[in-house]
N, C-alpha and C positions, 0 to 999 in steps of 0.2 A: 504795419500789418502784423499780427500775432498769428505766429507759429503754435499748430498743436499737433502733438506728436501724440499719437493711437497707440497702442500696446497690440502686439498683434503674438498668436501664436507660435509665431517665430523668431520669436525674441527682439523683434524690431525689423527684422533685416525683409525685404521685397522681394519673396519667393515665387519666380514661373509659376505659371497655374500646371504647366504638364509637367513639372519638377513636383509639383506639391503632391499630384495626383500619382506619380511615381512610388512617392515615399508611402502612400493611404498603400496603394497595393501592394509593398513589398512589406507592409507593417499587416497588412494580412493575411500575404503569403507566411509570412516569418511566424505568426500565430498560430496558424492552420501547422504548420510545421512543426512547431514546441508542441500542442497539443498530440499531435497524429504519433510523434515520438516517444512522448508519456504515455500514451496508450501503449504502445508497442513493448515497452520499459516495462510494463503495467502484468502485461500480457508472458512477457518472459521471463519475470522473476518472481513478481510475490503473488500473481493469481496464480497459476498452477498452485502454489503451499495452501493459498485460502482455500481451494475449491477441494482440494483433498482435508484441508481441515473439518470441512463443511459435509463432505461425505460424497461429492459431486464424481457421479460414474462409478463403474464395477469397482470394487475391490481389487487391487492389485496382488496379493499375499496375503500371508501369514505370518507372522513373526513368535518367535520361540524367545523370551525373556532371559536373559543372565543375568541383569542385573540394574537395577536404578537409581539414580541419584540425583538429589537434590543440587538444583542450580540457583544463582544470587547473579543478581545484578551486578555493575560498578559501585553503583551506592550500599553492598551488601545486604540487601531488601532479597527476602525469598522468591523466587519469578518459577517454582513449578519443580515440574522433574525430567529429568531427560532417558531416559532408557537404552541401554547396546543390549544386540541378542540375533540371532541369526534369523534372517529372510528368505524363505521359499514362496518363489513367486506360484503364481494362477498357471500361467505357461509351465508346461513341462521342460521347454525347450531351454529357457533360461536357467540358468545354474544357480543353485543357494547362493549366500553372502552376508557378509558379517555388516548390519544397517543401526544406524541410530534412531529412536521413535524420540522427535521431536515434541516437546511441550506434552510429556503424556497427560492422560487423563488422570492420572494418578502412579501410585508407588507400586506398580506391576512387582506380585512373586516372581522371585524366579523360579522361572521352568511354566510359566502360563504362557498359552499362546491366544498373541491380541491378533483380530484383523487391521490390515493397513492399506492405506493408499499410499502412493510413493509420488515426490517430486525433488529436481535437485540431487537426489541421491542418498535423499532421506524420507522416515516412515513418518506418515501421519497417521491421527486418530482425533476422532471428534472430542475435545478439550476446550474449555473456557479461558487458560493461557494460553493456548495456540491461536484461538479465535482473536484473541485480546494482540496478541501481539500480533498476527499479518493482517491485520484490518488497519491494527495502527500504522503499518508500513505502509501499507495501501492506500490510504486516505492522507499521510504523507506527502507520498510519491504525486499524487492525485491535485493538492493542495499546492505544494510548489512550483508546479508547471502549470497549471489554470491562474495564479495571479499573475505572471507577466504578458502572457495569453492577452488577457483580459484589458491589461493596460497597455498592449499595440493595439487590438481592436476598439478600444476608446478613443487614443490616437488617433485612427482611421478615420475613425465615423465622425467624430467633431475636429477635425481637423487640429487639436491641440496637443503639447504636449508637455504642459506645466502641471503638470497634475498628480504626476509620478509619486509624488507623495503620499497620495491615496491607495497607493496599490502598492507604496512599498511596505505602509502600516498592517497589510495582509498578511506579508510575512513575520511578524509580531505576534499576529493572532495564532497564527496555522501550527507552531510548534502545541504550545498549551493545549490549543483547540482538537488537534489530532490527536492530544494525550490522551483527555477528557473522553475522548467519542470511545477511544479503544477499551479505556477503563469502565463505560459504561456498557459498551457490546460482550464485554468480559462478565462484569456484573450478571447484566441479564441471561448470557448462557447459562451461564453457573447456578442460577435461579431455574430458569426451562429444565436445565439437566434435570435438576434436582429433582423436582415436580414430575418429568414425563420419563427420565431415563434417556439416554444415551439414544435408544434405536427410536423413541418418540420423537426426541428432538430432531435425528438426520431426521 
């Protein structure tokens, strides 16, 4: 009699069905969880900076200009300018302070006063490197927590789990890919600006 031996999902070995059906649900719970935590992640770090980049809600202040300067990357590649200069908030009740305007929109004189939104404990303004860079982080952030997501809910649903190759090749793409996206959401700000100005664009 000839022996034939199936390839099975689990590597060969004869797993319980409510053993199998165990691991589907906790490889979904475990998804729903990576995902709901990324969100959260998502929610507490880099959207507050995007949504004040973007112009999203009142104005927070006012910012008074000292001075700005040119920032560079690691790679010594120009990435924008940064600006110090003092912050008087919308509220009366809050007290001045000495703020940084993130990713300005440009090389602020000093002693101009830019409007800002605050997040983090820094000022924004609607900029095409500010845009550029927390979209990139965003889409990031976004990008590396939806691939393995993705590869326990495939898991789940076909019962397999030799596949992982597939989803690990994601993370291959996702650094490039989220370069790519931020350098073109930069581009095209910097285009809109141009074209409609600053208060057309928010």
């Amino acid at each position: 009699m000839r022996c034939v031996h199936r390839a099975t999902p689990w590597g060969g070995w004869s797993v319980p069905g409510r053993v199998r059906q165990l691991v589907r649900v906790a490889a979904g719970v475990g998804a729903a969880a990576g995902l709901a935590a990324a969100g959260w992640l998502v929610c507490l770090f880099p959207g507050p900076h995007l949504l004040a980049v973007l112009g999203v809600g009142p104005v927070d202040g006012v910012m008074k200009i000292t001075e700005c300067y040119e920032v560079t990357g690691g790679d010594g590649e120009q990435r924008g300018f940064d600006c110090t200069g003092v912050f008087t908030p919308r509220s009366a009740v809050q007290p001045r302070r000495e703020i940084t305007l993130d990713s300005a929109a440009g090389k602020h004189r000093a002693g101009s006063i830019v409007e800002v939104r605050t997040a983090g404990g820094d000022a924004h303004e609607l900029s095409a490197d500010g845009l550029r860079l927390w979209v990139t982080f965003t889409a990031g952030m976004v990008g590396v927590s939806v691939a393995p997501a993705f590869w326990l809910l495939a898991g789940a649903r076909h019962d397999k789990w030799d596949h992982s190759g597939h989803y690990l090749s994601v993370f291959v793409v996702v650094a490039p890919g989220v370069y790519l996206f931020g350098l073109v959401v930069g581009v095209a700000a910097e285009i809109l600006i141009a074209l409609f100005g600053r208060d057309g664009f928010g």
